[in-house]
N, C-alpha and C positions, 0 to 999 in steps of 0.2 A: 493538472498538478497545481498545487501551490507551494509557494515557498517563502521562508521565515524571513521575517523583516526585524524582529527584536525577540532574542530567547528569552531574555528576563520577564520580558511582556505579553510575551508569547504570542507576539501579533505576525499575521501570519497577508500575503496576498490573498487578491479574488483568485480563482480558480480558471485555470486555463487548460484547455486538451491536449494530451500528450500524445494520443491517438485517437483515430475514429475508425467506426468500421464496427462490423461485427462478426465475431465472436470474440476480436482482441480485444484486450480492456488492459490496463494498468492503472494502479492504483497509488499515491502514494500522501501519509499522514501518521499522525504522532499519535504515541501509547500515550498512558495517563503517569506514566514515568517520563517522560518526555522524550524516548527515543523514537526517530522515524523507523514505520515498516512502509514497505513496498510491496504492493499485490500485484500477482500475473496472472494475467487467465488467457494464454495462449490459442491460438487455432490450433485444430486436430486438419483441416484441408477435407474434409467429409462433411457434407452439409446435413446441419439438424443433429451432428455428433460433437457435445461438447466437452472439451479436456479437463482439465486438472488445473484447481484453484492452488496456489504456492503465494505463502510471502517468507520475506529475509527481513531483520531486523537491523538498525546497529548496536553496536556490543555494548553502546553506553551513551546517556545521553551528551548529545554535541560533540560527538566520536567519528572521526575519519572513516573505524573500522566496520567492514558490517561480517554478521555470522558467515561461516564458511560454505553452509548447503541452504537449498530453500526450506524450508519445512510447506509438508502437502496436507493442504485444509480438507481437500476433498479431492479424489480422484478423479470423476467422469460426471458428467448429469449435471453441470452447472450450469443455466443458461444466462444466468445473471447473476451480481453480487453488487454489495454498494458497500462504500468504507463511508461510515460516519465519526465524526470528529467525537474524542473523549474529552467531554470538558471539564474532568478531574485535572486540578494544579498538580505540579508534579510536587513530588517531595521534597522539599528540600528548603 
């Protein structure tokens, strides 16, 4: 994970693991609106069976709140995924 050191700046830390292991992974980085999502790629506990990619978003930038359900990128068949940084400014 990393985490924000100045919004305006939008400078951000190095990158440090939230987890290891595989098939778990979490993910988390900014839209190009400036709000964080979070990705989950869950264990299923079946080896070589892999779950369902899901991220949450927050409901606005530099907002407490985040949406209510995950939204599902993909069901099953994910064996990997990689969140890359939007380096669109946000609006504003």
């Amino acid at each position: 994970m990393t985490r924000q050191l100045d919004v305006e700046a939008q400078q951000w830390s190095g990158w440090t693991a939230v987890s290891t292991g595989s098939p778990l992974s979490t993910a988390l980085d900014y839209n190009a609106d400036g709000r964080l999502t979070f990705f989950s790629h869950p264990p299923t506990g079946v080896p070589n069976v892999y779950g369902p990619l899901s991220c949450m978003s927050q409901m606005a930038f530099d907002s407490t709140e985040w949406e209510l359900a995950w939204i599902e990128l993909a069901d099953k068949d994910i064996m990997q995924y990689a969140v890359v940084r939007d380096l669109t400014p946000p609006a504003g």
